[in-house]
N, C-alpha and C positions, 0 to 999 in steps of 0.2 A: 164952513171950516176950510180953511187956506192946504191945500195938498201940501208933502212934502214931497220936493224933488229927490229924486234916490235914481243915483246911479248903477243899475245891475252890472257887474263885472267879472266876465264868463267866458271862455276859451284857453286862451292863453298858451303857452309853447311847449308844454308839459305832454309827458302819455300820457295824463289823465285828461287830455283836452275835452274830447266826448262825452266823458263820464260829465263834467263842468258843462258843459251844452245842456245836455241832457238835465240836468239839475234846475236849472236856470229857466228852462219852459218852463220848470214844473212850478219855482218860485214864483214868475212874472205871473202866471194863472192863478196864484195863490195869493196875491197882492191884493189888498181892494183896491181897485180905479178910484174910489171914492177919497180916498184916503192920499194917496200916492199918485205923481204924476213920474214915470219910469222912463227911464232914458236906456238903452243898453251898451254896452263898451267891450270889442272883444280888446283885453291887453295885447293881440299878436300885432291888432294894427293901427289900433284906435290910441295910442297912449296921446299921442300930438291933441288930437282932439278933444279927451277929455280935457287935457291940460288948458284947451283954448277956453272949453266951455263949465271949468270949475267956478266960479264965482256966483253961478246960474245953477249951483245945486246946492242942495242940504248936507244930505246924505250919501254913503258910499254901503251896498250889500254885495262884499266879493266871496261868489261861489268860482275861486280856483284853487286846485288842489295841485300837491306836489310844488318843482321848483318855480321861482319866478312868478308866485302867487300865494302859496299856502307857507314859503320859509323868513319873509319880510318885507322881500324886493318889491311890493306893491304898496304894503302897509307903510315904505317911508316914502315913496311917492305921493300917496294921500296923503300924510301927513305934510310933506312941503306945499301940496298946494290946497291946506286947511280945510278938505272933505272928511268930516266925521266919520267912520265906519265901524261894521259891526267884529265883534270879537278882539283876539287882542293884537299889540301891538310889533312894533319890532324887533324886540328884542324875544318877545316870547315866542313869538312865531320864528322865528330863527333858531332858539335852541331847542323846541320841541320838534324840528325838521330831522334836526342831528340826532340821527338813535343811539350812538356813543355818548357824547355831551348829558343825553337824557336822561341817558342812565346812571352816569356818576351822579346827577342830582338826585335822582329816584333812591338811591346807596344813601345818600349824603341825608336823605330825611328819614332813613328809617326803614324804606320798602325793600320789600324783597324782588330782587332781578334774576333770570336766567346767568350765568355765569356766559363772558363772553368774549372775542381774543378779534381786534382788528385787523385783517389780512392784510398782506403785499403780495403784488404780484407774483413774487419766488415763491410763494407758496403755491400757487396753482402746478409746479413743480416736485414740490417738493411740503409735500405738507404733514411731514413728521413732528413739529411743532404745532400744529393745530390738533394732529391728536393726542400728542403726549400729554396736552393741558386739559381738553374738555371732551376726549373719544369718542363713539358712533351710540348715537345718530344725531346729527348737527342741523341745525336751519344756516342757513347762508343767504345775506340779501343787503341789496344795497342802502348803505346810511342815511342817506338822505334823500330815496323815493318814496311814493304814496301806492295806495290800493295793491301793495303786494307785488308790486310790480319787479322782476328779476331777483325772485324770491324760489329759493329751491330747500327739498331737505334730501340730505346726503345722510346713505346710510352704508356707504363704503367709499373704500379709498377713491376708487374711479369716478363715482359722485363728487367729491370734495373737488375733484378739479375741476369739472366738467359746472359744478355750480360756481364756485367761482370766476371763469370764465365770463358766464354769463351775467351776473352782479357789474364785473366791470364793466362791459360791456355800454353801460349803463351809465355808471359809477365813478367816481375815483375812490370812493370810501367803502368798503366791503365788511361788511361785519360778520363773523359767526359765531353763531349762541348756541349752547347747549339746549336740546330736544326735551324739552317739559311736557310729559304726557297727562292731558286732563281736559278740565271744560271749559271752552273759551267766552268770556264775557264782558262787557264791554258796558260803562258807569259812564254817563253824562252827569256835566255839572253845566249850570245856568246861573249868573249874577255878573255883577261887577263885585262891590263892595263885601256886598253878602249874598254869600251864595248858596245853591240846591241843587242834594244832589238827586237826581230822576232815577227812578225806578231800573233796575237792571237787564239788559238783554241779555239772555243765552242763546251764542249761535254753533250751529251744528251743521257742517258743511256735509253735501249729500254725498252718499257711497263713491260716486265715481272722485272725489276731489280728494287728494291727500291732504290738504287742510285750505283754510280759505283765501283763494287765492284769488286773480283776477277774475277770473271767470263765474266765479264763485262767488260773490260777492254782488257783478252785475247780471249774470242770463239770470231773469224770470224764474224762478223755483227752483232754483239750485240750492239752495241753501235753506232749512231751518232756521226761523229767528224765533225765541220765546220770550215775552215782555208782560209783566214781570219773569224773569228768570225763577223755573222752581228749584231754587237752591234755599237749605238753612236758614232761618233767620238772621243767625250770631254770624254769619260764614256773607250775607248779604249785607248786614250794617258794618262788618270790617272793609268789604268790598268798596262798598260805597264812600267810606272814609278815606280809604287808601287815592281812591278818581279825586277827591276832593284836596288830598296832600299832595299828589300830582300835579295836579292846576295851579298851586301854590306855590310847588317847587321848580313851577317853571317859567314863573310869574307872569299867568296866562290870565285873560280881561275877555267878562261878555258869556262866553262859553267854551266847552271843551267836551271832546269824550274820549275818556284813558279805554284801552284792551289790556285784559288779561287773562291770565291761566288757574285758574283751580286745582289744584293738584292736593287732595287729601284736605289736610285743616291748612297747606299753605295758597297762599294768592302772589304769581308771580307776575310783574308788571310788563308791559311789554313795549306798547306807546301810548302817546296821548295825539289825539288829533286836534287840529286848530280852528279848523275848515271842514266838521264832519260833513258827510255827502246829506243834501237836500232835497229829497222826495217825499211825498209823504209817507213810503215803505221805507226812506231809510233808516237805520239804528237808531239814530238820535230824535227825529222825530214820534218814532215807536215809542220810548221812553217820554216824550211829552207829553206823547196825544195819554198815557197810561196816568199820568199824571193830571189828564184832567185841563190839559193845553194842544186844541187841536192844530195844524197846519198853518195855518192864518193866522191864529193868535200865536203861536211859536216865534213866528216872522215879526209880527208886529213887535213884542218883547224883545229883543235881538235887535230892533235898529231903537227902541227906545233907549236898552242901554248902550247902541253906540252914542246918543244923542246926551249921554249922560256924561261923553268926557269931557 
């Protein structure tokens, strides 16, 4: 059987650069050699070179997260120079970047969203408008980063500044959403055409972390993950519908996995990722391997339906 060439495409200019390194061993190990003849490209330096040597591959697997990789900027460079790849494409990865954008669509099909007020900088001044609308205690974080990144929650006035600050910092786009206390879970979905939704994780970030944040997320046993998530049944197939209206609403291709909140009988949406993280511990592969698709076959599925457009 003839290999397919597949392009790994992994670093890139983002904070999440490491976290994509790191992913990206763990993919290239999970490849069968048998199968795949693997080339690797970081985006920071390599773009000239892919571009020389597009015509000498099949396929395109990009593990980068955050901007300049996970919001389209990669997915229409592939696309002009006719490399297949996995998940979706530019425009959905573009608006499931934008946590504002995402959410009017998340409204616009039905879901329930945290209630939430776009900041300006005169606010970090003066943020009597941010509380008159949605009061303490606030998440504040920037719109268009990954893995949590310049994400704080403000649970007084001198927080509200001091998070804000830091979002920009980051940022130009700063959003802050109203504080949804409950269980945070997080529904993959897999297809092109037709899709599945995988089994649900509940994560339970450990004592020390106020909720899941970067660190939380990557150091080694910080965090609780449970897969399947022991929630409800009726409370777990609304779940699951809602990651599945999400992928739709955002008109997302290949795969996805939405986060959200639990709170009583409601389920508040939060994001959807385009580019979930890629170890075998992380969320979305938990939810495959539970579903009876380990590591290897996950991957392998994922560049067949890039291979599908």
């Amino acid at each position: 059987m003839k290999k397919l060439r597949l392009a790994l495409l992994a670093g890139g200019k983002s904070g999440e650069r490491e976290v994509s390194l790191k992913g990206a061993a763990e993919v290239f190990k999970a490849l069968d050699p048998h199968k795949y003849e693997i080339k690797r490209y970081d985006p920071a330096t390599d773009l000239a070179k892919l571009a020389g040597e597009a015509e000498g591959l099949d396929v395109a697997f990009i593990l980068l997260h955050g901007p300049f990789g996970e919001d389209g900027t990669v997915q229409g460079f592939l696309d002009l120079l006719a490399i297949p790849y996995q998940g979706s494409g530019v425009l959905g990865s573009a608006i499931a970047m934008d946590k504002n954008l995402s959410k009017i669509l998340y409204r616009n099909a039905g879901l329930k969203v945290p209630e939430w007020y776009m900041a300006a900088k005169e606010d970090i001044r003066n943020p009597d408008k941010i509380l008159g609308q949605l009061g303490l205690p606030l998440v504040i974080k920037p719109a268009t980063q990954g893995s949590s990144l310049g994400m704080t929650i403000a649970r007084s006035e001198d927080d509200i500044a001091e998070g804000l600050k830091k979002a920009f910092a980051i940022d130009r786009q700063v959003m802050v959403e109203e504080f949804i206390d409950g269980r945070e879970i997080t529904g993959g979905i897999i297809g092109n055409e037709e899709l599945t939704a995988l089994p649900l994780v509940e994560i339970i970030p450990g004592e020390e972390y106020e909720f899941f944040n970067y660190d939380a997320k990557y150091q080694p046993g910080a965090s609780k993950e449970i897969c399947p998530a022991d929630i409800e049944e009726p409370i777990t197939i609304r779940a699951q519908n809602y990651a599945l209206a999400a992928h739709r609403a955002l008109q997302l291709r290949g795969y996805s996995r939405t986060d959200m909140i639990v709170s009583g009988d409601d389920i508040y949406m939060l994001e959807t990722n385009t580019i979930p993280g890629m170890t075998p511990t992380s969320l979305l592969p938990q939810a495959a391997a539970a579903a009876g698709l380990d590591f290897s076959a996950l991957l392998d599925r994922l560049i067949e339906l890039a291979l599908e457009k």
